[in-house]
Structure formats: structure tokens, C-alpha cells
C-alpha positions in Angstrom: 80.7 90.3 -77.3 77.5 89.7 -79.6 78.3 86.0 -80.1 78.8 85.1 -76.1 75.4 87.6 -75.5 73.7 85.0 -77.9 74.9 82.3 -76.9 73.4 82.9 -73.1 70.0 82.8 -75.1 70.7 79.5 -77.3 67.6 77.6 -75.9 65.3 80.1 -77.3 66.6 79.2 -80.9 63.2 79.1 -81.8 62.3 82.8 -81.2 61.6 85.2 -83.5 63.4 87.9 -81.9 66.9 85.3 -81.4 66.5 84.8 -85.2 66.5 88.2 -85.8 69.5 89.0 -83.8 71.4 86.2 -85.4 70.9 87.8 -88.7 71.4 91.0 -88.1 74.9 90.5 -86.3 75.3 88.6 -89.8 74.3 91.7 -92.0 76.1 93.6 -90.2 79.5 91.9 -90.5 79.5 92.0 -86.3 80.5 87.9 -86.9 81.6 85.9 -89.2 79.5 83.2 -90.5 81.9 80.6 -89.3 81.6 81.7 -85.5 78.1 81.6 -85.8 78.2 78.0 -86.7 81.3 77.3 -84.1 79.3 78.9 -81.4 76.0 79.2 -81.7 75.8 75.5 -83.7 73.8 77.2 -86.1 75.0 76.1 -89.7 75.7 77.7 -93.1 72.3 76.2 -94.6 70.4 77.4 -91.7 72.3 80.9 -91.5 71.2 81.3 -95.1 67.2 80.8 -94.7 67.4 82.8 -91.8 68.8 85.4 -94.0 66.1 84.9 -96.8 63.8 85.2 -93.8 64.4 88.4 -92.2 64.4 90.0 -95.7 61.5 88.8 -96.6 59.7 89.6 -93.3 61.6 92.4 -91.7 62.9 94.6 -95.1 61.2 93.5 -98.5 58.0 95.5 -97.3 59.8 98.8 -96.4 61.4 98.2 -99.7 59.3 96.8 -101.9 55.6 98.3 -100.5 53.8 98.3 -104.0 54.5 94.3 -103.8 52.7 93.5 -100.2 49.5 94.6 -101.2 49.6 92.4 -105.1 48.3 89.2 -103.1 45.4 91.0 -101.6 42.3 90.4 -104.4 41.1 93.9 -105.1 36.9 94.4 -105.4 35.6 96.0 -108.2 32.2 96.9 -108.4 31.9 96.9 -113.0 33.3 93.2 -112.9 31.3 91.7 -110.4 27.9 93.2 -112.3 29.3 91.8 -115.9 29.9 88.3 -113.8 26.1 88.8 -113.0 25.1 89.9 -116.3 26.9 87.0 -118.2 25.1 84.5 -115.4 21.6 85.8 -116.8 
């Protein structure tokens, strides 16, 4: 049932919300990966970033919060007054 719903909206493959249902039918064992790639023409490689995808986007920052905000450069005031004091 999941399969033939996606496979009505195979021309949006490019769509982030069509990815996402793809994987999550996959996570969820709704399909096997081999009907996926018999019906939907999406293959194992393919299957496999899209599931590095979603948990990357859609669960590692739920699960993993303290790690979203490491790339952000954090502002201190002390080092940015030794910076200027080292300059003079």
C-alpha cells in the first residue's frame, strides 16, 4: 500500500518530503529494500544516502543536541581583548 502510494508521486523524486517518506517506510521495515528499488527505481546506493540523510537532518539533532551548536564559533569577550593586547 505504501509502495503503490509512492509510486503515484515518483516525479517529485527530488522532494524533500518524497525522500523522507522513502526512508521512513525503510526504517520502518513497511518495505523491503528490494521493492523499493523494483518499484520505485530507486537503488541500494541511493537508498543508503538517503538513509544517512534523514539521520543526519531529521534525528541526529533530537539526538545528539550538544553537537549542533559545536560548529557555531562562540564570542568571548577575555580572548578578543588579549588578541588586542598582543596586537599593541
Amino acid at each position: 500500500m505504501y509502495i503503490k502510494r509512492l509510486q503515484r508521486n515518483k516525479k517529485n523524486r527530488n522532494s524533500l518530503i518524497f525522500k523522507r517518506r522513502i526512508v521512513e517506510v525503510y526504517r520502518a521495515e513497511i518495505a523491503q529494500p528490494a521493492d523499493i528499488q523494483r518499484y520505485l527505481h530507486i537503488s541500494l546506493t541511493e537508498l543508503r544516502q538517503l538513509n544517512r540523510w534523514y539521520f543526519r537532518h531529521r534525528l541526529a539533532p533530537y539526538l545528539y543536541p550538544h553537537k549542533a551548536y559545536k560548529a557555531m564559533k562562540k564570542h568571548n569577550q577575555d580572548a578578543y581583548v588579549k588578541a588586542l593586547e598582543r596586537r599593541f
